[in-house]
C-alpha positions as CSV (number, residue, x, y, z in Angstrom):
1,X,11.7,34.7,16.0
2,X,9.6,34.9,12.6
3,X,12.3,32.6,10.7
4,X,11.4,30.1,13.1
5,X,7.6,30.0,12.9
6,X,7.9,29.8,9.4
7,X,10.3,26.9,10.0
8,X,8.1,25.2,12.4
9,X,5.0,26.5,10.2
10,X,6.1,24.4,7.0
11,X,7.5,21.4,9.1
12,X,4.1,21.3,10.4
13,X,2.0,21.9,7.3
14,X,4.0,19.0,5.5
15,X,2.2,15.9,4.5
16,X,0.9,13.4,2.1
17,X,-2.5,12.1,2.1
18,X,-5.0,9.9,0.5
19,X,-7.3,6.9,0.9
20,X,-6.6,3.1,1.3
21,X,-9.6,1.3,-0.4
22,X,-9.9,-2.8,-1.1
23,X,-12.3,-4.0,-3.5
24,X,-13.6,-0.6,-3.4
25,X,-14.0,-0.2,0.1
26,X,-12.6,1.4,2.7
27,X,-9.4,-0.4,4.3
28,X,-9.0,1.2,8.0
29,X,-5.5,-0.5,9.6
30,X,-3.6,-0.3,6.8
31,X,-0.3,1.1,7.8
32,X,1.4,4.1,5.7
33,X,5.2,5.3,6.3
34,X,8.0,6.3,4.6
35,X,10.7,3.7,3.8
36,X,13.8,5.6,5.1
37,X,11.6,6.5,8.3
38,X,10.6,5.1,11.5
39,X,6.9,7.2,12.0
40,X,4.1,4.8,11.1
41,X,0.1,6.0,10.6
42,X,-2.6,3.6,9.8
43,X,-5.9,4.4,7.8
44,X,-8.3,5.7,10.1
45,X,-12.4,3.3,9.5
46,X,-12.9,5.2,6.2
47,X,-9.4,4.7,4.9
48,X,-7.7,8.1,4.9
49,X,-4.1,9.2,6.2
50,X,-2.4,12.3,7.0
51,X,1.9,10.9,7.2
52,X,3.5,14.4,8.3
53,X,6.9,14.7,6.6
54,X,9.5,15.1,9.7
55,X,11.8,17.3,7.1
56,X,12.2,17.6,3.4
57,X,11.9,14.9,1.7
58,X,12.5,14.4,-2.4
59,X,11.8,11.6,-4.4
60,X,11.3,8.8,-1.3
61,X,9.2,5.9,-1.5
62,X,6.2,5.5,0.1
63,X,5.1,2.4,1.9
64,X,2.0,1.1,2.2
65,X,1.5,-2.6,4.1
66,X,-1.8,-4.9,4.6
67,X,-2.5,-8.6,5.7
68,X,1.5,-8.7,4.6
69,X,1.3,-7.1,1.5
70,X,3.6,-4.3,0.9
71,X,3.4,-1.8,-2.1
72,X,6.5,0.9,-2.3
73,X,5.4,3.9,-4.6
74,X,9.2,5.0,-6.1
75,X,10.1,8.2,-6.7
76,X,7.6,10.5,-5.2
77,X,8.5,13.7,-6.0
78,X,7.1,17.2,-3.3
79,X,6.9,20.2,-4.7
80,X,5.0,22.5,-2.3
81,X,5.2,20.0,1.1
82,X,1.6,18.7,0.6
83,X,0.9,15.5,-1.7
84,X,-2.8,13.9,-1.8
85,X,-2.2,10.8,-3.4
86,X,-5.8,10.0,-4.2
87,X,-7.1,6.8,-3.6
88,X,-5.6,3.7,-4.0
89,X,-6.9,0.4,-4.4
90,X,-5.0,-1.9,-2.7
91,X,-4.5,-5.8,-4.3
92,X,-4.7,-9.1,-3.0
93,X,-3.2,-12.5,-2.8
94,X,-5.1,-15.1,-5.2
95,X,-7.1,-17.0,-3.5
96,X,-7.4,-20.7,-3.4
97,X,-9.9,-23.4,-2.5
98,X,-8.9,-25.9,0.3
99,X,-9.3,-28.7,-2.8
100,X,-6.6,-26.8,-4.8
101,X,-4.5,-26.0,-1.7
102,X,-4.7,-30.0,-0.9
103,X,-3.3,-30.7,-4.2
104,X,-0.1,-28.2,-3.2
105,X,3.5,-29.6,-2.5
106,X,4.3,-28.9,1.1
107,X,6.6,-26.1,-0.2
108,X,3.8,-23.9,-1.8
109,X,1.6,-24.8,1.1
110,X,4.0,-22.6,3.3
111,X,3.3,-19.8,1.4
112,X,-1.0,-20.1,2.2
113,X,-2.8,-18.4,4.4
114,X,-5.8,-19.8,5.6
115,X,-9.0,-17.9,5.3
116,X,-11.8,-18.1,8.1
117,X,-15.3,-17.4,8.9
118,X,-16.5,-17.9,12.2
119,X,-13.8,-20.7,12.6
120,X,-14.9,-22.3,9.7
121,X,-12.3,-22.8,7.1
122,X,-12.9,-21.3,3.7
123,X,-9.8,-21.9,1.7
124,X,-6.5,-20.2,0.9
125,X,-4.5,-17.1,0.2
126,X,-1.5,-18.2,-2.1
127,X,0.5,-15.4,-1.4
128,X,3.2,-16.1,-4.2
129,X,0.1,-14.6,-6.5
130,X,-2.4,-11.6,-6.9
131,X,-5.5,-12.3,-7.8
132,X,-5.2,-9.8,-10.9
133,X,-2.1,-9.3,-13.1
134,X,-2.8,-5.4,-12.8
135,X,-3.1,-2.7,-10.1
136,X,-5.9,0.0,-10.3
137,X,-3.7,2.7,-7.9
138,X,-5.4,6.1,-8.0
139,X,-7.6,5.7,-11.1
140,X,-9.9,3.4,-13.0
141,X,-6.8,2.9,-15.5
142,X,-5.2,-1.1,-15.1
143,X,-1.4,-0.3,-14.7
144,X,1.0,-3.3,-15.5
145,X,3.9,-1.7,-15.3
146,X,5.2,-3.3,-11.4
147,X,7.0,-5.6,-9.6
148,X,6.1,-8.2,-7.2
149,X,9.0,-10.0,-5.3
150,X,7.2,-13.3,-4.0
151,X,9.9,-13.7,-1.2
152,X,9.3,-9.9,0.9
153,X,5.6,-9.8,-0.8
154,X,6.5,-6.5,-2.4
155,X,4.8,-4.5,-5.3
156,X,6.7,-1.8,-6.4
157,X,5.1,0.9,-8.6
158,X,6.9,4.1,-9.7
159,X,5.2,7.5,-9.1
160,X,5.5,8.5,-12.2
161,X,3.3,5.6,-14.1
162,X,0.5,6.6,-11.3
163,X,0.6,10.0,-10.5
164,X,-1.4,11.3,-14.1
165,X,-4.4,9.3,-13.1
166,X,-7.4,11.4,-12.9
């Protein structure tokens, strides 16, 4: 009977946490999971997760998805069934005035997202482009080292360039 409390106990007390942030501020909605599972959490208003593990889980990635941006952390690596991730600053798509977007062939215009305020039309979100050529993930240090695949709208970032941020 004490085997399986300690079962339940460390199935229980498994997680990874950490806080979703855009332009510095909180992002509540984003959506955290693992890639090989089907459990989904979102932020909560000031941008922090809790993603219980369902079982062990080594060196998984770690999903994290906004507006249709998607950022897979490789290679995370659990040593004692807790990980905070710290914060990370999510990126966005470069965005583009309605002049620049008019000049677009109808091809690249498929890949725009229109940006409103109070129904009024702003401009554009090329999403074949982030606004910056780095990520600031966990720490005030630009990383470069990551991919972004235009057609799924995916960075991926290994652990390991990210996780010695302080």
């Amino acid at each position: 009977m004490i085997i399986v409390f300690f079962a339940l106990t460390n199935v229980v007390f498994s997680q990874v946490s950490g806080t979703i942030l855009m332009d510095s501020l909180s992002l509540p909605g984003a959506e955290i999971k693992f890639k090989e599972s089907d459990k989904i959490v979102m932020a909560d208003f000031d941008g922090n997760f809790v993603l219980p593990l369902e079982s062990e889980i080594k060196n998984n990635s770690l999903i994290i998805s906004y507006a249709g941006l998607y950022i897979e952390i490789k290679n995370i690596e659990f040593s004692n069934g807790k990980l905070d991730i710290g914060e990370f600053e999510i990126p966005y798509f470069k965005d583009i005035s309605i002049m620049e977007f008019e000049q677009l062939s109808e091809s690249e215009k498929e890949n725009c997202l229109p940006t409103y305020c109070w129904g009024q039309l702003l401009g554009y979100f090329s999403t074949n482009k982030l606004e910056k050529e780095y990520l600031t993930l966990n720490c005030e240090e630009k990383i470069t080292e990551f991919e972004f695949n235009q057609t799924t709208k995916t960075i991926t970032v290994d652990w390991n360039k990210i996780k010695g941020c302080e």
